[in-house]
C-alpha positions as CSV (number, residue, x, y, z in Angstrom):
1,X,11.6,-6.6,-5.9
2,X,11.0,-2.9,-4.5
3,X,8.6,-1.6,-2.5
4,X,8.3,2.1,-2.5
5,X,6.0,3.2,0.5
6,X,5.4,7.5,0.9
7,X,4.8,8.5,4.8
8,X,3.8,11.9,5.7
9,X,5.1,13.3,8.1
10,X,6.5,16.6,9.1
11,X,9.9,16.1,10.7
12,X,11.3,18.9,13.4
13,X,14.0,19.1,15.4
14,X,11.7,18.9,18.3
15,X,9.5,16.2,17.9
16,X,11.9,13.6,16.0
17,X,15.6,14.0,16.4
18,X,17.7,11.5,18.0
19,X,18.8,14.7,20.4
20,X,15.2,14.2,21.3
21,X,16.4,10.8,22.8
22,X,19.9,11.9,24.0
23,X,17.9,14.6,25.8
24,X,16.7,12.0,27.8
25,X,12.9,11.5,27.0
26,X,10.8,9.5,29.6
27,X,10.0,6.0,28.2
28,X,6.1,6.8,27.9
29,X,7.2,9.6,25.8
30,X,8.6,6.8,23.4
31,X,6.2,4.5,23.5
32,X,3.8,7.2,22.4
33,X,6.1,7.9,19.9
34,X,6.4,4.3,18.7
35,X,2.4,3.9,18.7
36,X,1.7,7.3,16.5
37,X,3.9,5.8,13.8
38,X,2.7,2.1,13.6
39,X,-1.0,3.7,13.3
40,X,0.8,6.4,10.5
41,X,2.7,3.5,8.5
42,X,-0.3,1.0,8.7
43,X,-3.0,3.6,7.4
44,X,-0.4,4.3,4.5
45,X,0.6,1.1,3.9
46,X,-1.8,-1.6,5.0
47,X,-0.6,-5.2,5.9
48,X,1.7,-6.9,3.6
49,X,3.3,-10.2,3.1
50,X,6.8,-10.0,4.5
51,X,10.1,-10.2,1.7
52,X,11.6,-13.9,1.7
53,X,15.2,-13.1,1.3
54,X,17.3,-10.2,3.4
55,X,16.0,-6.4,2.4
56,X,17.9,-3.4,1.8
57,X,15.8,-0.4,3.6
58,X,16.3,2.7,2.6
59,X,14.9,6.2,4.0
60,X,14.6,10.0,2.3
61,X,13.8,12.6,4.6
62,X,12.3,15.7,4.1
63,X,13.7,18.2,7.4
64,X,16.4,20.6,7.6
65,X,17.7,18.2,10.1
66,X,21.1,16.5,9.8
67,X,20.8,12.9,7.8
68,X,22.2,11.1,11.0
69,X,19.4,13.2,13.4
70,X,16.8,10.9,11.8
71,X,17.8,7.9,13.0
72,X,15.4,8.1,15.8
73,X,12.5,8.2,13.4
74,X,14.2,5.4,11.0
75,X,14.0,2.9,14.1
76,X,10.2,3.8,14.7
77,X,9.5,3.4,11.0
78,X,11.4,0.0,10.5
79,X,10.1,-1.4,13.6
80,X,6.2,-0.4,11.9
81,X,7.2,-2.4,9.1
82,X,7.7,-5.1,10.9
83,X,4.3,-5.1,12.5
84,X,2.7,-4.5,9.0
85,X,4.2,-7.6,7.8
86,X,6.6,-5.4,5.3
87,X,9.6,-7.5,6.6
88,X,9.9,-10.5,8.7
89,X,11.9,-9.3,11.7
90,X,14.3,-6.3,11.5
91,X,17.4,-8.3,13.2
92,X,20.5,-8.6,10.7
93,X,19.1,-12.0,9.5
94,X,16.6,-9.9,7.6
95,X,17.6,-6.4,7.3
96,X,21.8,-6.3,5.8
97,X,21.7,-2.7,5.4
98,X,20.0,0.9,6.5
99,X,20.7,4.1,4.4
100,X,19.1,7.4,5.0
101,X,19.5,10.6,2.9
102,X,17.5,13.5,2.5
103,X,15.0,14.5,-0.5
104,X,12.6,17.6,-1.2
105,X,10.2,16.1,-3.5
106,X,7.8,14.7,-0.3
107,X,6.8,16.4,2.3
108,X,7.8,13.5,4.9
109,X,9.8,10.1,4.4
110,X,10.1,8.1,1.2
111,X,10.7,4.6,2.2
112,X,12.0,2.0,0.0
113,X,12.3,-1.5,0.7
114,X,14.4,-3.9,-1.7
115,X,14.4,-7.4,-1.1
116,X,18.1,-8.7,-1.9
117,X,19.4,-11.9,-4.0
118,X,19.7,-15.4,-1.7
119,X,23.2,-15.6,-0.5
């Protein structure tokens, strides 16, 4: 099964890049960050019941940002998918493997979320 969630969101080099973190952003900064997109992926996506089995999670971005810039953004958007109930935990128990890429067709993230066969 695939879950297909759309997030808008307009990605910068200044608000989102993992140079934003390397930069050295004060934790509140962060945790601002963090809260902004749990309220974002919650009002798009609601609560869920989480996958049984291991997920695949899998991220297009729309930026003129390099793929591996957005990894600061994937984190906040996997950990809100944990607190909608999308998946169960994000540790490797549950989550056995992260790709991002970039797309033009949304204006913001396309998130896809396939649960895996039992191993």
């Amino acid at each position: 099964m695939k879950k297909i969630f759309k997030i808008p969101l307009e990605i910068d080099g200044k608000n989102w890049s993992l140079n934003k973190i390397y930069a050295g952003v004060h934790w509140t900064v962060r945790r601002k960050d963090k809260n902004n997109i749990r309220l974002l992926v919650r009002s798009i996506i609601g609560m869920n019941k989480p996958f049984k089995n291991p997920v695949s999670i899998k991220m297009a971005f729309n930026s003129g940002l390099d793929v591996s810039n957005h990894g600061y953004i994937f984190k906040l958007i996997e950990d809100a998918l944990v607190k909608c109930g999308v998946i169960q935990n994000d540790s490797y128990k549950y989550v056995k493997c992260n790709i991002m890429t970039l797309q033009k067709a949304f204006k913001g993230v396309i998130v896809e979320v396939e649960e895996l066969k039992e191993e």
